[in-house]
C-alpha positions in Angstrom: -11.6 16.9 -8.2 -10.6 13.1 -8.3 -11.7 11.0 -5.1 -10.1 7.6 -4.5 -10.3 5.4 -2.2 -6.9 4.4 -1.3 -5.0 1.7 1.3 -2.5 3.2 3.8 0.1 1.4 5.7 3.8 1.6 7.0 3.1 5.2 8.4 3.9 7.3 5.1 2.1 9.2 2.1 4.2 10.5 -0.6 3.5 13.3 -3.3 6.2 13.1 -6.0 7.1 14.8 -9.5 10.0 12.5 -9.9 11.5 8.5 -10.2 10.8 6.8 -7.2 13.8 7.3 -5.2 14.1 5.0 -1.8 16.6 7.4 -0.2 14.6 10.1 -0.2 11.9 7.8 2.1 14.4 7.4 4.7 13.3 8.8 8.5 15.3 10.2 10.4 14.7 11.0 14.5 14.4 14.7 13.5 11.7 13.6 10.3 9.8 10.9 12.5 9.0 13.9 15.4 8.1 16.5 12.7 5.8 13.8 10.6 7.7 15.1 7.2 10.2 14.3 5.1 10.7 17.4 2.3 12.8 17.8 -0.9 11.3 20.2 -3.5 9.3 17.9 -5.5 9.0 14.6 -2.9 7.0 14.7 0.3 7.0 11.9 2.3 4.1 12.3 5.1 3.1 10.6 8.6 -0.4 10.2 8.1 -1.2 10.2 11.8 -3.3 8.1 12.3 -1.2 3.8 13.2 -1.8 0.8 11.3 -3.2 -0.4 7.9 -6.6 0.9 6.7 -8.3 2.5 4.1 -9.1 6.2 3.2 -10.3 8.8 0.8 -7.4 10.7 -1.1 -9.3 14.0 -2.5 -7.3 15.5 -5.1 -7.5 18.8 -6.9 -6.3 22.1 -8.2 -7.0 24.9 -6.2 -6.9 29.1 -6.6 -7.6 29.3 -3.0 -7.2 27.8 0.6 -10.3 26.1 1.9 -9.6 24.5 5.9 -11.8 21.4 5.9 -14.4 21.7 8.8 -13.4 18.3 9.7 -9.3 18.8 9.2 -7.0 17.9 12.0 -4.0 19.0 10.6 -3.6 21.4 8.0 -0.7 22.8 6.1 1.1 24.6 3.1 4.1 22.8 2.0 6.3 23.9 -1.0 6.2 21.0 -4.0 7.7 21.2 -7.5 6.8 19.9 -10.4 9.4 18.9 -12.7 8.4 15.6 -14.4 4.7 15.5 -15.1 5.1 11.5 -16.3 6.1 10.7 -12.5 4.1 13.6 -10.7 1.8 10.6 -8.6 0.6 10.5 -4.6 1.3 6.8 -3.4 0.7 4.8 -0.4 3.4 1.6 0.3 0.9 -0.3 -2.0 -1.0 2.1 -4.2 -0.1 4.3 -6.7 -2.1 7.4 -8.2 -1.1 9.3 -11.2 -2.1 12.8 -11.4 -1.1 13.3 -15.1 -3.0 11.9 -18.2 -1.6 8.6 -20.0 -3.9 7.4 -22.7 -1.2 4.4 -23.7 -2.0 2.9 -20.6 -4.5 -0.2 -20.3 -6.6 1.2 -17.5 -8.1 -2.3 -16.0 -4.2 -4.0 -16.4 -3.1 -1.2 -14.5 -5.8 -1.1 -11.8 -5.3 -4.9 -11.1 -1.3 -3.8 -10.3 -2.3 -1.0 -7.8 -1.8 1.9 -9.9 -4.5 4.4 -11.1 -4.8 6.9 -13.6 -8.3 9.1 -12.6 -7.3 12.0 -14.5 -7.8 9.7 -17.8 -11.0 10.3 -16.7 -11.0 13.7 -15.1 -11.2 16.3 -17.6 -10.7 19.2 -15.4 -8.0 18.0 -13.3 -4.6 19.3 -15.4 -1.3 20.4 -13.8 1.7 22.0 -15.2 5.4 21.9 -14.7 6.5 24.8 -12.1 6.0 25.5 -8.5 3.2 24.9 -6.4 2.1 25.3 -2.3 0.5 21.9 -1.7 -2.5 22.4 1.1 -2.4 18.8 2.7 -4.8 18.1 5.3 -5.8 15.2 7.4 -9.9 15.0 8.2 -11.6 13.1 10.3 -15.7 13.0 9.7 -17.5 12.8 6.3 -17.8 14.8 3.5 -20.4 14.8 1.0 -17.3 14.3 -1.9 -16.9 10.8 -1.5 -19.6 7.9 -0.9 -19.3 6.8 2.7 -22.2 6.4 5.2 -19.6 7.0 8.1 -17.5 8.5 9.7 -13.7 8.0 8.6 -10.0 9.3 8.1 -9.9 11.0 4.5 -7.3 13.4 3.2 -7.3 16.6 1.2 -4.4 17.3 -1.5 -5.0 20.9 -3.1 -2.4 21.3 -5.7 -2.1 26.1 -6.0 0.2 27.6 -8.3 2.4 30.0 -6.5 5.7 31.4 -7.2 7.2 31.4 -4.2 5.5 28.7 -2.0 6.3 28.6 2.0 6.3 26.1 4.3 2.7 27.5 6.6 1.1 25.3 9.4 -2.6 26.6 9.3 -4.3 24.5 12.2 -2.3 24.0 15.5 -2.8 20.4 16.2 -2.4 18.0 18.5 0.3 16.0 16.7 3.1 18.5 17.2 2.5 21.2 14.5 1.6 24.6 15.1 2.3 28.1 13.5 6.1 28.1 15.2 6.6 24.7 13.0 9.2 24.9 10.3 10.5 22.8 7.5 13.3 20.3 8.0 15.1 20.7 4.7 17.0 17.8 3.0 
């Protein structure tokens, strides 16, 4: 698992496998009430909670789905994979690669807002194909990240599956619940 500590602001989260791609970040009044913007392999996610601040991104493959005891929102959402050299979760400001680059100067890099932890993270490995991302927002501490209080963190469980679906698994009070459905672009 790779845990980093990461600064949110202007409202979005996105998971991509492809070139950063600024009209695919556009909200419309249908994606700002549903918190989501989807294409196949770029999310773009409300990450409910207003302002600037920092939180704990934990990141990892998964064979099964775990619900946080602390999660406030929990869902599957279809992602593919399709460029492992771009496949990165990023905040307006931060950047974190989920693929391995060893060309990379790892301290350069951090001082520009980008990380690579799976240079570091030998068991962390994806692979092209299709995945059901299980994204959750937490609120409360967990004994996976150094913090002596309570705080906003969020989970990013990566599962193969073949066929992934769109699932809300925790009704919540943001405006998802299991009669949600995706918006697709």
């Amino acid at each position: 698992m790779i845990a980093v500590r990461t600064f949110v602001s202007q409202n979005q989260i996105v998971i991509r496998s492809a070139g950063k791609k600024p009209e695919f970040e556009q909200w419309t009044a249908k994606n700002r009430e549903m918190g989501m913007i989807w294409h196949p392999g770029y999310i773009v996610l409300d990450p409910l909670v207003e302002g600037s601040f920092n939180a704990f991104f934990l990141i990892k493959e998964a064979d099964t789905i775990h619900i946080d005891q602390n999660s406030q929102r929990s869902a599957l959402i279809p992602f593919e994979i399709t460029d492992l050299n771009e496949c990165c979760i990023s905040t307006v400001s931060e950047i974190i690669f989920l693929t391995r680059n060893v060309t990379v100067d790892l301290e350069r890099e951090k001082k520009r807002s980008r990380f690579y932890p799976v240079n570091t993270a030998s068991d962390f490995v994806l692979e092209e194909g299709t995945y059901v991302l299980h994204f959750q927002v937490c609120i409360g501490w967990s004994a996976e990240f150094d913090s002596d209080t309570e705080e906003v963190y969020y989970r990013f469980d990566f599962i193969k599956e073949a066929n992934p679906e769109f699932k809300v698994l925790i009704d919540d009070d943001y405006g998802w619940n299991s009669s949600t459905s995706l918006i697709k672009e």
